[in-house]
LUMMIFI-186872 format. One record per atom (N, C-alpha, C, CB): y negated, x, z; residue number from 1; residue in one letter; atom name. Coordinates in steps of 0.02 Angstrom, whole numbers, plus 50000, padded with zeros to 5 digits. Glycine has a CB too. Example, Ala and Ser with C-alpha at 12.3 -4.5 7.8 and 13.67 -1.06 7.14 Angstrom:
REM LUMMIFI-186872
pt yy 50284, xx 50660, zz 50390, num 1, residu A, atome N
pt yy 50225, xx 50615, zz 50390, num 1, residu A, atome CA
pt yy 50165, xx 50660, zz 50390, num 1, residu A, atome C
pt yy 50224, xx 50565, zz 50452, num 1, residu A, atome CB
pt yy 50112, xx 50642, zz 50354, num 2, residu S, atome N
pt yy 50053, xx 50684, zz 50357, num 2, residu S, atome CA
pt yy 49998, xx 50645, zz 50394, num 2, residu S, atome C
pt yy 50030, xx 50704, zz 50286, num 2, residu S, atome CB
This chain:
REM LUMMIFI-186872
pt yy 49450, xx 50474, zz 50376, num 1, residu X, atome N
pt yy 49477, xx 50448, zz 50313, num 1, residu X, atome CA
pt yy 49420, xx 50446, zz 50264, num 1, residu X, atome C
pt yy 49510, xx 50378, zz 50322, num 1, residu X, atome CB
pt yy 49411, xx 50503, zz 50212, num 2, residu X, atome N
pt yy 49367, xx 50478, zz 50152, num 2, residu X, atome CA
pt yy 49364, xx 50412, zz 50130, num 2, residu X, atome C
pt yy 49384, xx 50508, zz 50097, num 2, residu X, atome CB
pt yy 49312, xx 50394, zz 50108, num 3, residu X, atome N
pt yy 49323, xx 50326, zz 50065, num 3, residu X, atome CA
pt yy 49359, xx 50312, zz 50005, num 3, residu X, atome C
pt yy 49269, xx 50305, zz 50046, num 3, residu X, atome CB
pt yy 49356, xx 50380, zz 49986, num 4, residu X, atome N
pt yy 49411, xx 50369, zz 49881, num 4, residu X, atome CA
pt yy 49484, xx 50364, zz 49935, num 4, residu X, atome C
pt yy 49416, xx 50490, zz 49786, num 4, residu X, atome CB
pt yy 49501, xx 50387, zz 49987, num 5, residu X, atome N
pt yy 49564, xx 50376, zz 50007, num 5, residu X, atome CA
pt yy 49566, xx 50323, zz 50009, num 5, residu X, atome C
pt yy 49586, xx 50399, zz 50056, num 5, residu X, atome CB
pt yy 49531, xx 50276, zz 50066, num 6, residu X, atome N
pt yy 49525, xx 50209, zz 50076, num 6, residu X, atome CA
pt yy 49531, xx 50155, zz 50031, num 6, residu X, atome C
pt yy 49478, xx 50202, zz 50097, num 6, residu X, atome CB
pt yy 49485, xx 50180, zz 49986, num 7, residu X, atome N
pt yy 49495, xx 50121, zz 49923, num 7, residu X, atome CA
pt yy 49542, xx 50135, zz 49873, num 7, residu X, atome C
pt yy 49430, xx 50109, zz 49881, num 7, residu X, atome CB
pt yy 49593, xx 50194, zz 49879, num 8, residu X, atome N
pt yy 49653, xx 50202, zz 49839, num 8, residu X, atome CA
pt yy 49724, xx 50150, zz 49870, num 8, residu X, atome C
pt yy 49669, xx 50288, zz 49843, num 8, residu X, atome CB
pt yy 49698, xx 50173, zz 49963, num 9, residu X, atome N
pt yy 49742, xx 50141, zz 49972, num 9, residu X, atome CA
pt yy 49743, xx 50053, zz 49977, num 9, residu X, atome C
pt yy 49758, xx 50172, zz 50019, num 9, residu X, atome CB
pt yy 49694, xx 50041, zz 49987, num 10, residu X, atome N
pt yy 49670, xx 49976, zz 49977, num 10, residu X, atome CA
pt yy 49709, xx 49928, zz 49918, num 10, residu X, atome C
pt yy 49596, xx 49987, zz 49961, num 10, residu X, atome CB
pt yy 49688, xx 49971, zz 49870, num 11, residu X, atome N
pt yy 49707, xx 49948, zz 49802, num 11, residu X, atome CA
pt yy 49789, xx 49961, zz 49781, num 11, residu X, atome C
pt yy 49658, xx 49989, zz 49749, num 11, residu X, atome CB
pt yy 49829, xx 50002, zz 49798, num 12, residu X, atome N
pt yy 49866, xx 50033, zz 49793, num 12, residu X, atome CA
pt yy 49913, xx 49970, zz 49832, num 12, residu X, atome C
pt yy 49851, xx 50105, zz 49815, num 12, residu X, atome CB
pt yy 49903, xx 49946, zz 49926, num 13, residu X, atome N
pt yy 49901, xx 49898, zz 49930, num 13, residu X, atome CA
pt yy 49924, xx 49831, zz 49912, num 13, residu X, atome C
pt yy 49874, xx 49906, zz 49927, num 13, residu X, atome CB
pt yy 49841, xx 49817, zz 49888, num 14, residu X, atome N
pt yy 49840, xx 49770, zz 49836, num 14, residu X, atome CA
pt yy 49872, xx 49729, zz 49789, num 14, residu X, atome C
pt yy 49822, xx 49786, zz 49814, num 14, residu X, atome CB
pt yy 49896, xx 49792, zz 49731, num 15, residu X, atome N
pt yy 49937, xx 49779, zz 49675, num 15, residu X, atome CA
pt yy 50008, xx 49782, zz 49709, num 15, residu X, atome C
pt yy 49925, xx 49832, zz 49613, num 15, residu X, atome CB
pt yy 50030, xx 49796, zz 49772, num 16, residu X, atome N
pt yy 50111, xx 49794, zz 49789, num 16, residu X, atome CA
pt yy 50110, xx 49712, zz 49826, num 16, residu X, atome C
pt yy 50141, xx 49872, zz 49856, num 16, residu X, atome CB
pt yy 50068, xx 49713, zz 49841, num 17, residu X, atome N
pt yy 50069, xx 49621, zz 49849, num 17, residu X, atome CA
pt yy 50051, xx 49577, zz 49773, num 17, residu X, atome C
pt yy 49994, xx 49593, zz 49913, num 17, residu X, atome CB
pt yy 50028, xx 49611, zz 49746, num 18, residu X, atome N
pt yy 50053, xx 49566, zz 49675, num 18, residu X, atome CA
pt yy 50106, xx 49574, zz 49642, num 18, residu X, atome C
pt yy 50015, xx 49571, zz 49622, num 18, residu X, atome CB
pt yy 50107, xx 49621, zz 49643, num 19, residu X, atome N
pt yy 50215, xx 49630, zz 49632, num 19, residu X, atome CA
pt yy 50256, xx 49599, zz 49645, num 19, residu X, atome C
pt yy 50256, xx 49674, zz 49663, num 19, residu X, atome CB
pt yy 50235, xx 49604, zz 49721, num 20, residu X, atome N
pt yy 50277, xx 49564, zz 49768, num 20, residu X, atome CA
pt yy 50307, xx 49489, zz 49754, num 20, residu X, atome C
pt yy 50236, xx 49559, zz 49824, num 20, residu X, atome CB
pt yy 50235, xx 49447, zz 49747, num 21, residu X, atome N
pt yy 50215, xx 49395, zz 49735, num 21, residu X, atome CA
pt yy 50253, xx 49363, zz 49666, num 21, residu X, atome C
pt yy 50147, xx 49404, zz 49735, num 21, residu X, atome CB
pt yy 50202, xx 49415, zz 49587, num 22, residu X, atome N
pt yy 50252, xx 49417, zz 49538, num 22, residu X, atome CA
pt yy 50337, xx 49403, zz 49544, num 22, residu X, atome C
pt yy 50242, xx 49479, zz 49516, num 22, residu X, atome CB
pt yy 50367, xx 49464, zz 49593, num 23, residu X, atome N
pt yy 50433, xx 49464, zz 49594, num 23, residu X, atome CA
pt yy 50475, xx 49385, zz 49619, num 23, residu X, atome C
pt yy 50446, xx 49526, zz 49644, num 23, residu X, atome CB
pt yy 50452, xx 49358, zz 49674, num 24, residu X, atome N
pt yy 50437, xx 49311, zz 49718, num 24, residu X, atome CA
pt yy 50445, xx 49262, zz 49642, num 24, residu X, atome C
pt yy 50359, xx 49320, zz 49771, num 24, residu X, atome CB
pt yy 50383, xx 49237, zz 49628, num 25, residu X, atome N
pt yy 50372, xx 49203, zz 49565, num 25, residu X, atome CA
pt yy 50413, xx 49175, zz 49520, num 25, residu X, atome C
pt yy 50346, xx 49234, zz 49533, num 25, residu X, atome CB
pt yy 50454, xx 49249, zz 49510, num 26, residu X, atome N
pt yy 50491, xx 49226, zz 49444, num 26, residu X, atome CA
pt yy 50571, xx 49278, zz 49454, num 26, residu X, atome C
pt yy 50432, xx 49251, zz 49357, num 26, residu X, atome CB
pt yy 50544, xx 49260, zz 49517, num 27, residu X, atome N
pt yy 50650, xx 49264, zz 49538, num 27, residu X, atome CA
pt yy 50668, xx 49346, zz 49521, num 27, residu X, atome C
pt yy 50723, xx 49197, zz 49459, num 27, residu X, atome CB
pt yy 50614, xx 49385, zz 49536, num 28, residu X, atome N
pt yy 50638, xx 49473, zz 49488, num 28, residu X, atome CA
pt yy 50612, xx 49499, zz 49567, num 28, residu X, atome C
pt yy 50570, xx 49517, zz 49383, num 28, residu X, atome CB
pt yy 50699, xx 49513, zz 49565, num 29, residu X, atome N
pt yy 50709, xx 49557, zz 49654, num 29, residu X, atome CA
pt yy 50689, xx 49621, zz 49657, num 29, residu X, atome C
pt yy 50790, xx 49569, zz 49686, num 29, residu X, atome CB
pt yy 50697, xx 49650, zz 49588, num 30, residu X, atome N
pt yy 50675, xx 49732, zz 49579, num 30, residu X, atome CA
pt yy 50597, xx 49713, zz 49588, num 30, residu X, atome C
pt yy 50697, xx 49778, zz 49489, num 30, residu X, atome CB
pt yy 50567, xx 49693, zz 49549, num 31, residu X, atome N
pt yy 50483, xx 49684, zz 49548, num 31, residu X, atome CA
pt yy 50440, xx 49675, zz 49630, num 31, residu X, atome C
pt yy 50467, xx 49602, zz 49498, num 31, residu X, atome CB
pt yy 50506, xx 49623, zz 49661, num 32, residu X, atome N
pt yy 50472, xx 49602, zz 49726, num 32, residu X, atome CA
pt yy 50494, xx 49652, zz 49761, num 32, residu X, atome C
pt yy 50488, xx 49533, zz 49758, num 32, residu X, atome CB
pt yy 50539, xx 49705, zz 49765, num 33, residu X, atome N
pt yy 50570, xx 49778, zz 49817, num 33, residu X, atome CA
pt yy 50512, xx 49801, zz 49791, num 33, residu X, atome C
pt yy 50655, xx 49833, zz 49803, num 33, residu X, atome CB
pt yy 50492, xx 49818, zz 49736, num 34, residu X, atome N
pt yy 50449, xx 49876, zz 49705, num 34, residu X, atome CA
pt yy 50383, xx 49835, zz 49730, num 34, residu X, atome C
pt yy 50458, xx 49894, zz 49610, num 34, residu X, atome CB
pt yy 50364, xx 49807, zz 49765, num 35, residu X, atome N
pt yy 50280, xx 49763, zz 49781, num 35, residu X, atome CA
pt yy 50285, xx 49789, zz 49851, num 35, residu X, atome C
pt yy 50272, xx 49654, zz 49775, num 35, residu X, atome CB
pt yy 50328, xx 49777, zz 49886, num 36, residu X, atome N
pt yy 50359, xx 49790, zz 49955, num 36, residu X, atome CA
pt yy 50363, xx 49852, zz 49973, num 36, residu X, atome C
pt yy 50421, xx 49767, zz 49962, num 36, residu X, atome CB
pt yy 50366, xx 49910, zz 49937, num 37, residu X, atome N
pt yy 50400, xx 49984, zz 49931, num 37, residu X, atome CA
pt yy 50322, xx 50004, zz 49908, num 37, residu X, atome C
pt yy 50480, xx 50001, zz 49866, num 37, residu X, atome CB
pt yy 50273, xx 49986, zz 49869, num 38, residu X, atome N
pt yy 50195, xx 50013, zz 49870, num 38, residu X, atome CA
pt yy 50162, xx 49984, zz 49915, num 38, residu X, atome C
pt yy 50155, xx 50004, zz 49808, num 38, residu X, atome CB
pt yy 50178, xx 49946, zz 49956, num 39, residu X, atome N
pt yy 50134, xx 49930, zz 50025, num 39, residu X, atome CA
pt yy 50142, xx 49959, zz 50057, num 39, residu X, atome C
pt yy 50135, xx 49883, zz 50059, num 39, residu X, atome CB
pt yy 50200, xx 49980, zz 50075, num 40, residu X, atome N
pt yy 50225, xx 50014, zz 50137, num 40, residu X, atome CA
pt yy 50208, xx 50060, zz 50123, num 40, residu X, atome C
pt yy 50288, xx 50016, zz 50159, num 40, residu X, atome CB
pt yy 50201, xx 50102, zz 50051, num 41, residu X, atome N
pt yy 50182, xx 50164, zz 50064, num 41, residu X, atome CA
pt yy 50108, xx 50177, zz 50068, num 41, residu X, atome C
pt yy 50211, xx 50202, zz 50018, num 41, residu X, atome CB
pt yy 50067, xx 50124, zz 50049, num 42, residu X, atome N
pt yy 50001, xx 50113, zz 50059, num 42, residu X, atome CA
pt yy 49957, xx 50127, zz 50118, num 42, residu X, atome C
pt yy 49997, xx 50058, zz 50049, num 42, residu X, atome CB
pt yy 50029, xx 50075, zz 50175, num 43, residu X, atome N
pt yy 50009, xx 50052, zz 50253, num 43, residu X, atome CA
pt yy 50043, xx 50151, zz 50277, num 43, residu X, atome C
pt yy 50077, xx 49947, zz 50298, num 43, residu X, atome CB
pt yy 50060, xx 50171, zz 50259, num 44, residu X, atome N
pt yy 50092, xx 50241, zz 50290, num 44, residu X, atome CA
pt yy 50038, xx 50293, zz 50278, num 44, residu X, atome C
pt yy 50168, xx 50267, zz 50251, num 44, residu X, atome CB
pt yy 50001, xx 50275, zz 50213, num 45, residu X, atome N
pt yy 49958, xx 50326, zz 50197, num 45, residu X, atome CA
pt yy 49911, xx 50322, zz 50234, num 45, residu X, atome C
pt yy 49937, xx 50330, zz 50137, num 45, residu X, atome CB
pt yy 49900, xx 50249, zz 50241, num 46, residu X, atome N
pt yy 49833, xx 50237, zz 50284, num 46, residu X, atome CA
pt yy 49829, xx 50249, zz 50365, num 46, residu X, atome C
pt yy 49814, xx 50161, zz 50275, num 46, residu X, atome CB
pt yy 49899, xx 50242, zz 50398, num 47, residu X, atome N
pt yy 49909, xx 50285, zz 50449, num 47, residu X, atome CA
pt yy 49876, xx 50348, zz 50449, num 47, residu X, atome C
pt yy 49971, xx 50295, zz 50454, num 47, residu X, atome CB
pt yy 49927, xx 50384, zz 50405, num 48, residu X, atome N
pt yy 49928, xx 50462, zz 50418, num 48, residu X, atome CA
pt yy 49852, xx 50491, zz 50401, num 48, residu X, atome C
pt yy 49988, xx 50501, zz 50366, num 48, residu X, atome CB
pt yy 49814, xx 50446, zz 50375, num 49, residu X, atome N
pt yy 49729, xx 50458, zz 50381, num 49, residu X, atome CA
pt yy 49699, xx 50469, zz 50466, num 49, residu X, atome C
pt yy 49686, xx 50378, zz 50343, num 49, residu X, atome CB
pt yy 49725, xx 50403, zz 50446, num 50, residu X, atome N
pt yy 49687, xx 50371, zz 50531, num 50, residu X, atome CA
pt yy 49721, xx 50406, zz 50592, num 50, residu X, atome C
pt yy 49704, xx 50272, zz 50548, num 50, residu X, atome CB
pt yy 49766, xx 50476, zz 50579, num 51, residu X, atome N
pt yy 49789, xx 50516, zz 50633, num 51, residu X, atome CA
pt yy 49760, xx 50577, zz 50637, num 51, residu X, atome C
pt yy 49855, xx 50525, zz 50632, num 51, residu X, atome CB
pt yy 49749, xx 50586, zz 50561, num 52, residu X, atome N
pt yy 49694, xx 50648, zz 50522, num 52, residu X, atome CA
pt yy 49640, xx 50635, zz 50570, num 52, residu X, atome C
pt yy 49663, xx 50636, zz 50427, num 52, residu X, atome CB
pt yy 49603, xx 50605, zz 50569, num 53, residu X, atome N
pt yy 49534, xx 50577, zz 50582, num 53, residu X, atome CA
pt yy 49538, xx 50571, zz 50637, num 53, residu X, atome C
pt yy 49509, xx 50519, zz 50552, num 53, residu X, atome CB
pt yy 49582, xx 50556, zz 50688, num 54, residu X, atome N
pt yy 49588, xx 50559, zz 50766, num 54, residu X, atome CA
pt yy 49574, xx 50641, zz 50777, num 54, residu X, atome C
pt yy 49673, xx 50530, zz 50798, num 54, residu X, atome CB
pt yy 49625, xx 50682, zz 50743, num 55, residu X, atome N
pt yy 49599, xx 50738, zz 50765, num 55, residu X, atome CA
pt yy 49567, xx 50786, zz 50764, num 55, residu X, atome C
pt yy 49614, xx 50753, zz 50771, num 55, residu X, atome CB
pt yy 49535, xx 50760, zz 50701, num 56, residu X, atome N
pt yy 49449, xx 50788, zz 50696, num 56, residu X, atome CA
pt yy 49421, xx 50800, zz 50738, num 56, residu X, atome C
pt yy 49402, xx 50754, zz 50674, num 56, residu X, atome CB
pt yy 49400, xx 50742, zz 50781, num 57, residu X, atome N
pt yy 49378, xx 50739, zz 50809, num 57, residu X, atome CA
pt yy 49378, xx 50763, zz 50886, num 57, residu X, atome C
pt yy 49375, xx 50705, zz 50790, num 57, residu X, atome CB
C-alpha cells in the first residue's frame, strides 16, 4: 500500500465519520447514509491494498 493511498484513505475515512456524526447531530439521515457509504468505501479500499501488497510479495 503506497502511503498517498493510505493517507487518502485515512482521510477519506475520516470525513465519512464526520458526516456521519454531522448527520447523527442534526437529525439529516441522507448526510448520516452518505458518512456511512464513504467509510465503507474507505475500509474496502484499504482492503483491496492490503491484498495488493500480500501479493507482492
Amino acid at each position: 500500500m503506497g502511503i498517498d493511498d493510505k493517507i487518502d484513505n485515512t482521510s477519506e475515512e475520516a470525513a465519512g465519520k464526520l458526516k456521519e456524526g454531522a448527520g447523527r447531530a442534526t437529525a439529516d439521515e441522507r448526510l448520516e447514509a452518505e458518512g456511512r457509504a464513504d467509510r465503507t468505501s474507505a475500509n474496502l479500499k484499504q482492503a483491496g491494498e492490503k491484498i495488493k501488497d500480500a501479493f507482492k510479495s
